[in-house]
N, C-alpha and C positions, 0 to 999 in steps of 0.2 A: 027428215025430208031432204031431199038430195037440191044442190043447189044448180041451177039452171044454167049452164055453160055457154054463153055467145057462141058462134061461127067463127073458128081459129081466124080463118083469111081477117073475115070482118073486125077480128079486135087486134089482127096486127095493123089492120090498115087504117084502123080509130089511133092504134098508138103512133103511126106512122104521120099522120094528119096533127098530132097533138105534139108531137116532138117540130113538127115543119113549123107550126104557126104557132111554135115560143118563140123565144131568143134566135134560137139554131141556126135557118136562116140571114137575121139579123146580123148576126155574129160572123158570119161566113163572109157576108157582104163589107162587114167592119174590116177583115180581116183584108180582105182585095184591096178596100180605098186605104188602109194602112202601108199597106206595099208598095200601090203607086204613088202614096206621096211619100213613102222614104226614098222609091226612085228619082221622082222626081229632082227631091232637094242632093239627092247624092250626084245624079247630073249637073243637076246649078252649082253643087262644090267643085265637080271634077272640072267644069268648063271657065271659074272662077279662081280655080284654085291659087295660081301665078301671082293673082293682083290683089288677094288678099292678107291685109295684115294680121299680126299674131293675135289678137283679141278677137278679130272677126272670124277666123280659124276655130279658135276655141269654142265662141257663141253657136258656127255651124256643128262642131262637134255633140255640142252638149241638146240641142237641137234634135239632132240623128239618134243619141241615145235617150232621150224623151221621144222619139216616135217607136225607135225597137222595143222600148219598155213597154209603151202601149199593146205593141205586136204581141208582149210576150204574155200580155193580159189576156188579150182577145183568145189567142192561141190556148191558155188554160181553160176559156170558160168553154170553149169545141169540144176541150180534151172531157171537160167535166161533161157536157151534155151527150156524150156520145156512151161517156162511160150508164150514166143512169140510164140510156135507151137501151143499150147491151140488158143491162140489170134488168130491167124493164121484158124486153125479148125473153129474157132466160126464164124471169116467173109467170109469163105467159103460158110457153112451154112445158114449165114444168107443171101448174095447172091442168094442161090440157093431158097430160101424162099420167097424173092422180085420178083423174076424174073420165079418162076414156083407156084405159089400159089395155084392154084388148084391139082397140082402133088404132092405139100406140105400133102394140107389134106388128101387127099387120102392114101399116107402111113403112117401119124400120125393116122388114123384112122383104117388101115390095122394091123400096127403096137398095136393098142391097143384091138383090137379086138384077135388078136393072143397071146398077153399077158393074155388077159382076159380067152382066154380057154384053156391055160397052166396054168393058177393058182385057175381055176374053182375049188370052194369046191364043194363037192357031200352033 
């Protein structure tokens, strides 16, 4: 018995919907308020820097690389959520590729036929 195929659109834009309302999002927004407070305090170093002593130097130091380290967390977990959406994408596709193969060719060939006379030289 053949197995019942969703609507390509409809189940990328279910994947699309389920990748927005995890982390992703979340993560995107972590990432902004990370930046502006590493701006922030790099401003209050840069405009402090004169009148502070050598300990208090070091504390903003260590400070700044406690928020980059953060940054450089948040910025993994994007890199990871973006990678499984990719992965995600590609076995949709290739689903829809197994399971409609003649509907396949037809818009690879639709599709390159309409690239070919949008980019016709004269």
């Amino acid at each position: 018995m053949r197995k019942e195929v969703p609507v390509v659109g409809e189940e990328i834009k279910n994947a699309r919907l389920d990748y927005l309302s995890s982390n992703g999002s979340t993560s995107v927004l972590g990432l902004r308020q990370e930046l502006a407070n590493l701006k922030e305090d790099l401003d209050a170093l840069m405009s402090h820097a004169s009148t502070l002593t050598e300990s208090e130097l070091c504390e903003a130091r260590d400070r700044l690389m406690a928020r980059f380290s953060s940054m450089k967390n948040v910025a993994r977990g994007i890199a990871g959520q973006a990678t499984r959406q990719l992965a995600q994408s590609r076995d949709v596709t290739i689903e829809f590729i197994r399971e409609r193969p003649f509907q396949s060719a037809l818009i690879a060939a639709g599709t390159g036929i309409l690239l070919g006379l949008l980019f016709k030289r004269d």
